[in-house]
mmCIF entry with sequence, helices, sheets and N, C-alpha, C, O atoms, coordinates in Angstrom:
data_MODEL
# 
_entry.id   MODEL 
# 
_entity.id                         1 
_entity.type                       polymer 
_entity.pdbx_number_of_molecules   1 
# 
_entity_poly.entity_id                      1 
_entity_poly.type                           'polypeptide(L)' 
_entity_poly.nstd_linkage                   no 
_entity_poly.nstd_monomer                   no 
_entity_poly.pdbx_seq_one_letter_code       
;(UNK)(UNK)(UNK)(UNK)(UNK)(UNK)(UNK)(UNK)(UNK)(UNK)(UNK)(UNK)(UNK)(UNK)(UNK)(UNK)
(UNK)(UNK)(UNK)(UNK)(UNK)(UNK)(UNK)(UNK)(UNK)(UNK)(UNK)(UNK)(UNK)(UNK)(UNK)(UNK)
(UNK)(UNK)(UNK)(UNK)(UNK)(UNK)(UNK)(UNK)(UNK)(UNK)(UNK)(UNK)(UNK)(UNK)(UNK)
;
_entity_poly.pdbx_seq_one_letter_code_can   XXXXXXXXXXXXXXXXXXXXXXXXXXXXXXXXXXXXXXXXXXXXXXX 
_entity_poly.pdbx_strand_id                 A 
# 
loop_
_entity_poly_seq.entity_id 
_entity_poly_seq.num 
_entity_poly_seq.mon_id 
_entity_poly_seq.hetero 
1 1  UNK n 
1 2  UNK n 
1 3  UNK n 
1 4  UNK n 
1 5  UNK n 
1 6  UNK n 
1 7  UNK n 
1 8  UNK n 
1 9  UNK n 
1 10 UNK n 
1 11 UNK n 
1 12 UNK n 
1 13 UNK n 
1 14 UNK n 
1 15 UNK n 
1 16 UNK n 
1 17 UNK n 
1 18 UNK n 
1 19 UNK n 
1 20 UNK n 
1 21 UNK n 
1 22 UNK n 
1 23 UNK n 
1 24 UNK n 
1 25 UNK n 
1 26 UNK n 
1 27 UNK n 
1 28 UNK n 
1 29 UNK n 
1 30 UNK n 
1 31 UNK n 
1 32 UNK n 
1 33 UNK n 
1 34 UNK n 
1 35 UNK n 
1 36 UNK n 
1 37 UNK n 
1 38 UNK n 
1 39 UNK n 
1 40 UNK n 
1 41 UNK n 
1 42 UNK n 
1 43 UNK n 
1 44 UNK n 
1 45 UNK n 
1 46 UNK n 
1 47 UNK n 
# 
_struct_asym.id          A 
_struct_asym.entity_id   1 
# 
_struct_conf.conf_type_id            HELX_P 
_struct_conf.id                      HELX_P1 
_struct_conf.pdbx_PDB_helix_id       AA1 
_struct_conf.beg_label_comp_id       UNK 
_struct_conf.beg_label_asym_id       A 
_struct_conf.beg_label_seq_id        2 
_struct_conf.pdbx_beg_PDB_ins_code   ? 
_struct_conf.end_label_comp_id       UNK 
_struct_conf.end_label_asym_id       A 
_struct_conf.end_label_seq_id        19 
_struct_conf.pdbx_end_PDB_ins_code   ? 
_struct_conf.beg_auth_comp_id        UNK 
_struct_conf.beg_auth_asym_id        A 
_struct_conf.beg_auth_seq_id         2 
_struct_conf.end_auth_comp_id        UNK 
_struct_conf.end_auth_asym_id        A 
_struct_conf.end_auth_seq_id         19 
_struct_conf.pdbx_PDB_helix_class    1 
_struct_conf.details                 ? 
_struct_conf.pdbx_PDB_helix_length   18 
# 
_struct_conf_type.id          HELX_P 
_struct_conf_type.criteria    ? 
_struct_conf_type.reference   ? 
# 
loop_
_atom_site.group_PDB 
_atom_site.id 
_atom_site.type_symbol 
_atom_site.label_atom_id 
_atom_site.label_alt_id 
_atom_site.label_comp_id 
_atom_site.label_asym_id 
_atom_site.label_entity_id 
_atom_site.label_seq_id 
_atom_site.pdbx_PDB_ins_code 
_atom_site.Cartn_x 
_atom_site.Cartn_y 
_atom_site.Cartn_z 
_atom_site.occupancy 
_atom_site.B_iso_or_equiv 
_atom_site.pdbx_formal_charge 
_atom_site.auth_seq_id 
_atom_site.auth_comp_id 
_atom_site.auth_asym_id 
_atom_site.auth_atom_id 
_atom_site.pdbx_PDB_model_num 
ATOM 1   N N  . UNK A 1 1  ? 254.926 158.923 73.497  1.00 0.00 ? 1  UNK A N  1 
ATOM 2   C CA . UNK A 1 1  ? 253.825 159.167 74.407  1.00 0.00 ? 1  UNK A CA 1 
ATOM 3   C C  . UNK A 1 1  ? 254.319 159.843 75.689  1.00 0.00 ? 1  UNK A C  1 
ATOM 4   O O  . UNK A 1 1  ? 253.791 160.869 76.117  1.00 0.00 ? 1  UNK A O  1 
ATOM 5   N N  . UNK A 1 2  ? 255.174 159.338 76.184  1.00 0.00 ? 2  UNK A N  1 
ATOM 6   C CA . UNK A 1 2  ? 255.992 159.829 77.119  1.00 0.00 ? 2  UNK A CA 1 
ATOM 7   C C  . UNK A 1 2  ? 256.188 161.689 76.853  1.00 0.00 ? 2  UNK A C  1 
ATOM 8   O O  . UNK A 1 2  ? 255.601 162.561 77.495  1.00 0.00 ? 2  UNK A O  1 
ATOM 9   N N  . UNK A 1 3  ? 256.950 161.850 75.990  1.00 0.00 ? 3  UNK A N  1 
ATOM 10  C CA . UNK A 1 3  ? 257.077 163.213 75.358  1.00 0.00 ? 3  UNK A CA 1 
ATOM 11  C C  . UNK A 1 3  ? 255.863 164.119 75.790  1.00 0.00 ? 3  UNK A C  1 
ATOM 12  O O  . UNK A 1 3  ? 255.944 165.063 76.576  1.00 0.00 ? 3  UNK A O  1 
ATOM 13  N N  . UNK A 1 4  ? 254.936 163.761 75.270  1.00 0.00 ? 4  UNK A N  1 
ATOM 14  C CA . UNK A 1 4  ? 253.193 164.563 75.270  1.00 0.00 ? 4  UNK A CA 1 
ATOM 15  C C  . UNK A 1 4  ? 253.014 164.566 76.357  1.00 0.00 ? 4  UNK A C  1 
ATOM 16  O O  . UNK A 1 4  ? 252.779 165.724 76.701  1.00 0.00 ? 4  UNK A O  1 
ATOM 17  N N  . UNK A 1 5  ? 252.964 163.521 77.631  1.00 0.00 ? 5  UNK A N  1 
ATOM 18  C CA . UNK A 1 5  ? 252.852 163.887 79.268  1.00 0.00 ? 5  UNK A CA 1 
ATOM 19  C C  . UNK A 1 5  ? 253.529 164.666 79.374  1.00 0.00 ? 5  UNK A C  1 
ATOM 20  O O  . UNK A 1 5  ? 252.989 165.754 79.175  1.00 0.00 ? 5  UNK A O  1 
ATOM 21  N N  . UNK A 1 6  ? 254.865 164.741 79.680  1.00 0.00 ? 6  UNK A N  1 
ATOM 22  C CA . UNK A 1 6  ? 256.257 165.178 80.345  1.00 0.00 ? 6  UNK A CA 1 
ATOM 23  C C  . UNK A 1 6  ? 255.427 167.059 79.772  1.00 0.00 ? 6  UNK A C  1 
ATOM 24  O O  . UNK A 1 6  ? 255.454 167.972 80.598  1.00 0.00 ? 6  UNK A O  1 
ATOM 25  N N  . UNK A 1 7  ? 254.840 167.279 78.440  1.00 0.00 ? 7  UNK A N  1 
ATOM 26  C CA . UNK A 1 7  ? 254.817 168.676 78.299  1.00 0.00 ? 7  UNK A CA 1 
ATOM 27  C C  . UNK A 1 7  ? 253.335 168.750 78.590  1.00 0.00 ? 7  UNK A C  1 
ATOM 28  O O  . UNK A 1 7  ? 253.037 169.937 78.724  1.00 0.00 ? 7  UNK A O  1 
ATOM 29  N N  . UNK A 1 8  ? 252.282 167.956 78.742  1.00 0.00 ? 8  UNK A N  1 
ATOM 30  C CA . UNK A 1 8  ? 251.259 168.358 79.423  1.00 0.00 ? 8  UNK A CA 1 
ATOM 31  C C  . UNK A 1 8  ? 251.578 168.703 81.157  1.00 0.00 ? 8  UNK A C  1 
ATOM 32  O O  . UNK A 1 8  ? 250.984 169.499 81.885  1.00 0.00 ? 8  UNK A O  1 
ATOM 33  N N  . UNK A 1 9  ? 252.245 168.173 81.345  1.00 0.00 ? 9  UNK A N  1 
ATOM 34  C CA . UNK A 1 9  ? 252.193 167.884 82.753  1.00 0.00 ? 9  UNK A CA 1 
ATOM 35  C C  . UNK A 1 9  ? 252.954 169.593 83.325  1.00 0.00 ? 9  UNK A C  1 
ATOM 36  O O  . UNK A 1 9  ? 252.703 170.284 84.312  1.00 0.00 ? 9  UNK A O  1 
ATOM 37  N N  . UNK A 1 10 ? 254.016 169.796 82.081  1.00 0.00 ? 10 UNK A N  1 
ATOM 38  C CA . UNK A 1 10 ? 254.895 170.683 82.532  1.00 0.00 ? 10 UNK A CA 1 
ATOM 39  C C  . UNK A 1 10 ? 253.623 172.540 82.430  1.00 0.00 ? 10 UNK A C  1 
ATOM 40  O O  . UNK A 1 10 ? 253.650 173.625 83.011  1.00 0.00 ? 10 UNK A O  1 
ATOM 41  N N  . UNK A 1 11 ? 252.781 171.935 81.421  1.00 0.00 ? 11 UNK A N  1 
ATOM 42  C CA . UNK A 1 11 ? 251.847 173.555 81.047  1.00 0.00 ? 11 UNK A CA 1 
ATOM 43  C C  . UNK A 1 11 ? 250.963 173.114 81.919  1.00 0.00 ? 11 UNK A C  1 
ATOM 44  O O  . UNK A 1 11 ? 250.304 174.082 82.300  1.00 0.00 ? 11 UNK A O  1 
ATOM 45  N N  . UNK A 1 12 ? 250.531 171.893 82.553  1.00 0.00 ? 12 UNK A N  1 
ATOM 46  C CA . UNK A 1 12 ? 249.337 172.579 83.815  1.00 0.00 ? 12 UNK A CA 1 
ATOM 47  C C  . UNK A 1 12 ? 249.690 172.782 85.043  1.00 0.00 ? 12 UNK A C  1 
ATOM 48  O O  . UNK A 1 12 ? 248.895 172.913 85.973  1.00 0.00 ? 12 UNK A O  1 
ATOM 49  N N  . UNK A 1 13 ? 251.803 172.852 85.194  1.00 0.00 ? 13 UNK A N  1 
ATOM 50  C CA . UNK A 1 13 ? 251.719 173.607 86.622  1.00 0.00 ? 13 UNK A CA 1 
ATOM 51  C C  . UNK A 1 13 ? 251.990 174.828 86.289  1.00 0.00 ? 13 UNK A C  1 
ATOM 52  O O  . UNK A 1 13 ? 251.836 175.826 86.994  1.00 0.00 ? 13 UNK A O  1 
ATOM 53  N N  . UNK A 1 14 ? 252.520 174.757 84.885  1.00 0.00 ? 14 UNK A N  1 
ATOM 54  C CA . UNK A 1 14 ? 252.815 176.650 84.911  1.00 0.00 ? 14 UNK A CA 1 
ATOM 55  C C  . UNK A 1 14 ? 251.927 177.737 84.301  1.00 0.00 ? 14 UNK A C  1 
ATOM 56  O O  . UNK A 1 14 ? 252.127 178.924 84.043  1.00 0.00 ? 14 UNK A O  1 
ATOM 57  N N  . UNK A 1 15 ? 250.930 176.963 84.168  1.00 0.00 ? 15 UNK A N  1 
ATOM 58  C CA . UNK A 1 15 ? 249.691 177.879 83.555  1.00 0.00 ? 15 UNK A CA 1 
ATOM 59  C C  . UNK A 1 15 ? 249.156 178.666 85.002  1.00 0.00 ? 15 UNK A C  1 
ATOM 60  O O  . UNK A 1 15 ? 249.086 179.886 85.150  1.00 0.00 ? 15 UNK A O  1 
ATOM 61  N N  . UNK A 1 16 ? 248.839 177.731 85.910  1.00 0.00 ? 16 UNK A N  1 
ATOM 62  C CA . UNK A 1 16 ? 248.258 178.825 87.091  1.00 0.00 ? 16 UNK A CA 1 
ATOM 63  C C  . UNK A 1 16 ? 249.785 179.630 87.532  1.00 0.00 ? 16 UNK A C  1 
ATOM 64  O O  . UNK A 1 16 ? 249.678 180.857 87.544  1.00 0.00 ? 16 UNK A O  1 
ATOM 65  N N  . UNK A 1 17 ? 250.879 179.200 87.813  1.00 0.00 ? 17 UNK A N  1 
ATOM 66  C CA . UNK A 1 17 ? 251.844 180.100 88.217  1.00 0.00 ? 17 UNK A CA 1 
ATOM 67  C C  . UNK A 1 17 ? 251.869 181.639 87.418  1.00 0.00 ? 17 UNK A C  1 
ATOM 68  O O  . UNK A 1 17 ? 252.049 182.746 87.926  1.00 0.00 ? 17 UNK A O  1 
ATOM 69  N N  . UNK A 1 18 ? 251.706 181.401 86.472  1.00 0.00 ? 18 UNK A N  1 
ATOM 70  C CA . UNK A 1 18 ? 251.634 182.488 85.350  1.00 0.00 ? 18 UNK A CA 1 
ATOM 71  C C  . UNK A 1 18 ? 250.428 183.288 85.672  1.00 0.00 ? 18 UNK A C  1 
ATOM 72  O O  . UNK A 1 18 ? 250.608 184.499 85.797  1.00 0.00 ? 18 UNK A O  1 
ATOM 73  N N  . UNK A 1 19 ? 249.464 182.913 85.798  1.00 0.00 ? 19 UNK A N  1 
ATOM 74  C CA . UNK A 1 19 ? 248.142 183.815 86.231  1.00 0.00 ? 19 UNK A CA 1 
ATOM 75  C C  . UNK A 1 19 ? 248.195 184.381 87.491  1.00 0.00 ? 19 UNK A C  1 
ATOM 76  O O  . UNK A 1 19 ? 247.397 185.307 87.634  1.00 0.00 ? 19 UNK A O  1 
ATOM 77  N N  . UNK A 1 20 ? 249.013 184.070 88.632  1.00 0.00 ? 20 UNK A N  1 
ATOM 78  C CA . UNK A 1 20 ? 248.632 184.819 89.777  1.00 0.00 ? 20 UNK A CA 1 
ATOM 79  C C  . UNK A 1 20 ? 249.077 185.365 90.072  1.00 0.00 ? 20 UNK A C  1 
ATOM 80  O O  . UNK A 1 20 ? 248.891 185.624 91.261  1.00 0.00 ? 20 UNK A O  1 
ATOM 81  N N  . UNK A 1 21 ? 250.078 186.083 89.369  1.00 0.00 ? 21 UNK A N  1 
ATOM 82  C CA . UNK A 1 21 ? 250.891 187.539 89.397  1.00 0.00 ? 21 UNK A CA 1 
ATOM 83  C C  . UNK A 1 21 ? 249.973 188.421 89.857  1.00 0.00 ? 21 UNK A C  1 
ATOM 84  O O  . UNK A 1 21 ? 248.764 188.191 89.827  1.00 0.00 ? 21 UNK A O  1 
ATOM 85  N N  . UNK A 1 22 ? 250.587 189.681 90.396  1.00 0.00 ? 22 UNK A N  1 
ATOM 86  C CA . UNK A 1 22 ? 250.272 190.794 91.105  1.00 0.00 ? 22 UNK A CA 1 
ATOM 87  C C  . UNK A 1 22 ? 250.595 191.692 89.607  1.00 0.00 ? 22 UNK A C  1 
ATOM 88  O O  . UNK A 1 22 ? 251.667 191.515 89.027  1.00 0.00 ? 22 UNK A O  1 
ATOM 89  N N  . UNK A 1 23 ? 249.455 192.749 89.015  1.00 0.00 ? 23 UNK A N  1 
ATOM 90  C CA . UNK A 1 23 ? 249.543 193.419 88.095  1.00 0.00 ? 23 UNK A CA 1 
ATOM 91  C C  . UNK A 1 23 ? 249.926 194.753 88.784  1.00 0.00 ? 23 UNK A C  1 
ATOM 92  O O  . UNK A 1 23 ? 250.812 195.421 88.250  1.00 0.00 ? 23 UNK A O  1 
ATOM 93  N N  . UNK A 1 24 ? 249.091 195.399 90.412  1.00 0.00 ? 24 UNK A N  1 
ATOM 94  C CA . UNK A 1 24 ? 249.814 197.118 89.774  1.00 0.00 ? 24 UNK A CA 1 
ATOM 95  C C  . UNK A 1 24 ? 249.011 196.786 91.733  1.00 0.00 ? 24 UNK A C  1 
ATOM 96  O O  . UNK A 1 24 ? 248.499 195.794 92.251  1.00 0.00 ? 24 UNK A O  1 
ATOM 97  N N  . UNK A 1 25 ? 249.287 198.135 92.214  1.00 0.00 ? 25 UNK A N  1 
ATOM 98  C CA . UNK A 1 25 ? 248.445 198.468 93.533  1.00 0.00 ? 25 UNK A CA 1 
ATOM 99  C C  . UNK A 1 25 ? 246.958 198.276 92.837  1.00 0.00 ? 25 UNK A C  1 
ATOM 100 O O  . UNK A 1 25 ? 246.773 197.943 91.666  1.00 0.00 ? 25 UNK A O  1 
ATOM 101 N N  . UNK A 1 26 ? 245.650 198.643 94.105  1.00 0.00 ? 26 UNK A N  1 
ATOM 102 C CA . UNK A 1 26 ? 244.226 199.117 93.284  1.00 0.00 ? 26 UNK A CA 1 
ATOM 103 C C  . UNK A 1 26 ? 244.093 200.440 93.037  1.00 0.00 ? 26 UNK A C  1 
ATOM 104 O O  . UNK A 1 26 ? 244.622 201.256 93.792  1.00 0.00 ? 26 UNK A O  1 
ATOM 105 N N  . UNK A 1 27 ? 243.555 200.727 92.226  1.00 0.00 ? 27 UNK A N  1 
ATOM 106 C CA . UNK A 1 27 ? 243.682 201.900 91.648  1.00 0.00 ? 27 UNK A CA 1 
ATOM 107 C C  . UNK A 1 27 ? 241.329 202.203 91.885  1.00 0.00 ? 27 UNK A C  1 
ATOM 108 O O  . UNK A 1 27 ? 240.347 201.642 91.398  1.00 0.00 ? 27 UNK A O  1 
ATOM 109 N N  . UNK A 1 28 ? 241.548 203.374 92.887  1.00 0.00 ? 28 UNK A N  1 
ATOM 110 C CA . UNK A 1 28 ? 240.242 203.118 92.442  1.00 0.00 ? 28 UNK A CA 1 
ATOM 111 C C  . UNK A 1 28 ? 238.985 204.013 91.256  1.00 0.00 ? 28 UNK A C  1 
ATOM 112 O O  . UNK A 1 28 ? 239.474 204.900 90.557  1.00 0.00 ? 28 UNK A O  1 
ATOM 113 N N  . UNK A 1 29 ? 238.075 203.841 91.166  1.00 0.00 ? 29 UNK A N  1 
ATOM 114 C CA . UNK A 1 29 ? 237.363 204.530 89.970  1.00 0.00 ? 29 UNK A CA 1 
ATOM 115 C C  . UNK A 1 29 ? 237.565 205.978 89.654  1.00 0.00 ? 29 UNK A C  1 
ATOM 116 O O  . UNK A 1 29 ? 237.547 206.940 90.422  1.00 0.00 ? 29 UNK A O  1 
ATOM 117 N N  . UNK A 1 30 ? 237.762 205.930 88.345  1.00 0.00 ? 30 UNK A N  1 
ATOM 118 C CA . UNK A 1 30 ? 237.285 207.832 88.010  1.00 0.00 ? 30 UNK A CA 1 
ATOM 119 C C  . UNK A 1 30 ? 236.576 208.517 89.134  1.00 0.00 ? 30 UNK A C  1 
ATOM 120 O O  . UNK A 1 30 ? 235.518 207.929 89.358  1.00 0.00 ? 30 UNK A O  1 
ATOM 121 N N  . UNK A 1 31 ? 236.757 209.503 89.896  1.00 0.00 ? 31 UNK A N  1 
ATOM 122 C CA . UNK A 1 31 ? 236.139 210.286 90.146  1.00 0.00 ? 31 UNK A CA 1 
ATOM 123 C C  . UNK A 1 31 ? 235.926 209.623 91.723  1.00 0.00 ? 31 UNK A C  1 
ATOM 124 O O  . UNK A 1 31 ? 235.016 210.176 92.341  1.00 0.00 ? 31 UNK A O  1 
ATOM 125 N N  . UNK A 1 32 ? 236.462 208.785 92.285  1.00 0.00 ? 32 UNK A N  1 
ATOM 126 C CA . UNK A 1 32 ? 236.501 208.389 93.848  1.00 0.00 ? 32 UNK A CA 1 
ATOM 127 C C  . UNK A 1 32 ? 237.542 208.690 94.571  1.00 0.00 ? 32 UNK A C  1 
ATOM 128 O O  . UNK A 1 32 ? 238.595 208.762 93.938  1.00 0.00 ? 32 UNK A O  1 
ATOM 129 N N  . UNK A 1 33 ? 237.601 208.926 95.897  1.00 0.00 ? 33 UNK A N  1 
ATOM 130 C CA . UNK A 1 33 ? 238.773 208.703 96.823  1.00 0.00 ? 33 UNK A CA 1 
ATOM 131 C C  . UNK A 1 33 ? 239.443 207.355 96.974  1.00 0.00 ? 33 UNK A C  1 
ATOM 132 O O  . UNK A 1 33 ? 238.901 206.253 97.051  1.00 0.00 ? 33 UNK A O  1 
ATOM 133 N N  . UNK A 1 34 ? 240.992 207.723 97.006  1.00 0.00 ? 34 UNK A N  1 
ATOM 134 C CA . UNK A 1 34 ? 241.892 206.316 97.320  1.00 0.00 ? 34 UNK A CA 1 
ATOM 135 C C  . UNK A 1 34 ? 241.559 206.678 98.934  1.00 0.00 ? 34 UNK A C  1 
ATOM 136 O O  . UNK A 1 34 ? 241.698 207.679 99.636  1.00 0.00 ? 34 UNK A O  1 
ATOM 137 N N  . UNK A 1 35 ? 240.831 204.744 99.219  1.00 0.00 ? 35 UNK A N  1 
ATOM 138 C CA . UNK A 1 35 ? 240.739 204.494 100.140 1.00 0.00 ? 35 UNK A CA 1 
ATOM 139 C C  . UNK A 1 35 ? 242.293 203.631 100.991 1.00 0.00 ? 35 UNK A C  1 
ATOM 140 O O  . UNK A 1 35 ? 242.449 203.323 102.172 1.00 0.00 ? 35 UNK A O  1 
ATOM 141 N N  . UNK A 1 36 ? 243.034 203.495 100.038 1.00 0.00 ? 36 UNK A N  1 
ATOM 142 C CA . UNK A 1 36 ? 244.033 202.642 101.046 1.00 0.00 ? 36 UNK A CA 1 
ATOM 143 C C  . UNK A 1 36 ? 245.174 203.337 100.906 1.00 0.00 ? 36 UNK A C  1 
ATOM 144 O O  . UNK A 1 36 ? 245.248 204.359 100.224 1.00 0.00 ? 36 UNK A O  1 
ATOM 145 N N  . UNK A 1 37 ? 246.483 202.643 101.772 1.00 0.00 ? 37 UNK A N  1 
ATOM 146 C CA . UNK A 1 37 ? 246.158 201.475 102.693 1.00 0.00 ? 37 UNK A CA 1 
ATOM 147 C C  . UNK A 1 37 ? 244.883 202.364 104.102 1.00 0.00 ? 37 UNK A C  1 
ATOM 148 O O  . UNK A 1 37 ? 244.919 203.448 104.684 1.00 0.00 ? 37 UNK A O  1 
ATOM 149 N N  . UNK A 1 38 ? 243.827 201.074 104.130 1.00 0.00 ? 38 UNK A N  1 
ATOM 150 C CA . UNK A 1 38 ? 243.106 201.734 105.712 1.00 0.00 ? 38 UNK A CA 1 
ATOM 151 C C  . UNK A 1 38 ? 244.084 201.113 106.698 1.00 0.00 ? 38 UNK A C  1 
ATOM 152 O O  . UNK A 1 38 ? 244.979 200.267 106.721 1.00 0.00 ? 38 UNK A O  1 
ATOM 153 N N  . UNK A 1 39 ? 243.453 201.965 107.500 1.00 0.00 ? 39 UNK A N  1 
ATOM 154 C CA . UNK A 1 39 ? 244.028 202.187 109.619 1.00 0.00 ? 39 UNK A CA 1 
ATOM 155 C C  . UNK A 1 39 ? 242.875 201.751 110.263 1.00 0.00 ? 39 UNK A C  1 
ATOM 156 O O  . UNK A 1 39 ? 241.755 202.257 110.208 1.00 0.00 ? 39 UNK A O  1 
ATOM 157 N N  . UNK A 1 40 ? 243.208 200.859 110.822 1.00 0.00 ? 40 UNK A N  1 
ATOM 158 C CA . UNK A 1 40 ? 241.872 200.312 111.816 1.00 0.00 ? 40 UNK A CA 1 
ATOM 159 C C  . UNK A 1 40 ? 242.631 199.936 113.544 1.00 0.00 ? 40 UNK A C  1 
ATOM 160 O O  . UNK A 1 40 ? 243.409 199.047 113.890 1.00 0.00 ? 40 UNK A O  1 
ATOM 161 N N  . UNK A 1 41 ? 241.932 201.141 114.377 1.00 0.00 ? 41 UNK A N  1 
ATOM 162 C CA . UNK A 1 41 ? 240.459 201.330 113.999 1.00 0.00 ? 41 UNK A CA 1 
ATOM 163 C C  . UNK A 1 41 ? 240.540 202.933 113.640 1.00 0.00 ? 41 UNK A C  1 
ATOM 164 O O  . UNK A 1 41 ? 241.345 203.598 114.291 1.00 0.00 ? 41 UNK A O  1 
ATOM 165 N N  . UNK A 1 42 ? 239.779 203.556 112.681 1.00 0.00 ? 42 UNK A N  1 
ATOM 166 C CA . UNK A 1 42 ? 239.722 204.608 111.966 1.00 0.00 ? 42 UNK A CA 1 
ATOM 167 C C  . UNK A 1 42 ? 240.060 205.722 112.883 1.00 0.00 ? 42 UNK A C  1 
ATOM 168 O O  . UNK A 1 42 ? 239.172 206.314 113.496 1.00 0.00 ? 42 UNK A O  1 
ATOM 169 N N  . UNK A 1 43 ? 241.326 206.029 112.998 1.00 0.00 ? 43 UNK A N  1 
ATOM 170 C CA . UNK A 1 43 ? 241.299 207.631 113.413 1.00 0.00 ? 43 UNK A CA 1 
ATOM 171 C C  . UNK A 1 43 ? 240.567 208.602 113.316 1.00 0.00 ? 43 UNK A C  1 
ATOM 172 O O  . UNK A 1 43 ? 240.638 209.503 114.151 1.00 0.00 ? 43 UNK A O  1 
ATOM 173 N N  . UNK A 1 44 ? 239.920 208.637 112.545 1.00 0.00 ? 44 UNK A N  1 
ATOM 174 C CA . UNK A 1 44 ? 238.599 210.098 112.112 1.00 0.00 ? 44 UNK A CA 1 
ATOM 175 C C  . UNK A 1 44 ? 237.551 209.627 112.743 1.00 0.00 ? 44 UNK A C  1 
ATOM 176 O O  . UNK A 1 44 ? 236.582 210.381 112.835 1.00 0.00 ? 44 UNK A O  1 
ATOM 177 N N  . UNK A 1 45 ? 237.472 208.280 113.336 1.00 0.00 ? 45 UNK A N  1 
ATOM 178 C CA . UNK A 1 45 ? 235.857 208.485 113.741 1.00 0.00 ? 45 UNK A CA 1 
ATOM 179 C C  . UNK A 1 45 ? 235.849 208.464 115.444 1.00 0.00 ? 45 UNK A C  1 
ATOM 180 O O  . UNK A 1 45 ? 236.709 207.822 116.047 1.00 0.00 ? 45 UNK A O  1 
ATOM 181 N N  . UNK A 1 46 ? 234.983 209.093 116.032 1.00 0.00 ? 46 UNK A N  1 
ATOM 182 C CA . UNK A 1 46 ? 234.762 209.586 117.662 1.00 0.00 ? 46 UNK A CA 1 
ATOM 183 C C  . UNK A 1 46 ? 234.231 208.195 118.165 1.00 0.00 ? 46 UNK A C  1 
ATOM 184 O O  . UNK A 1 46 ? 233.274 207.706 117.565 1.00 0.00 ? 46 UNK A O  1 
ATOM 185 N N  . UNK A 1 47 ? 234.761 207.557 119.175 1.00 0.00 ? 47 UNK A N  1 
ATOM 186 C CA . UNK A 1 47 ? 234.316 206.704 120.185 1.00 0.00 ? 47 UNK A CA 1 
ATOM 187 C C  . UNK A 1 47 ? 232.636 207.381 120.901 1.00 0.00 ? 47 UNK A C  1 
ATOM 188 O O  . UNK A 1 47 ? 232.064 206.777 121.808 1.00 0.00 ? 47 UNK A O  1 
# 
């Protein structure tokens, strides 16, 4: 019984560790401008 905790216990801390990896930068849609990284406060726009 012991056994079956010790490996439950061990897959529900490394199940979220495993998921919250960083996959790639954002990449954004077909046919849009890459907005990042932004600059704030926006150089292009007039006070």
């Amino acid at each position: 019984m012991r056994r079956w905790t010790a490996w439950l216990v061990m897959l529900a801390i490394a199940v979220p560790l495993v998921a919250c990896g960083k996959r790639a930068p954002p990449d954004p849609p077909p046919g849009e401008k890459n907005t990042y990284p932004k600059f704030y406060p926006n150089p292009n726009e007039q006070p």
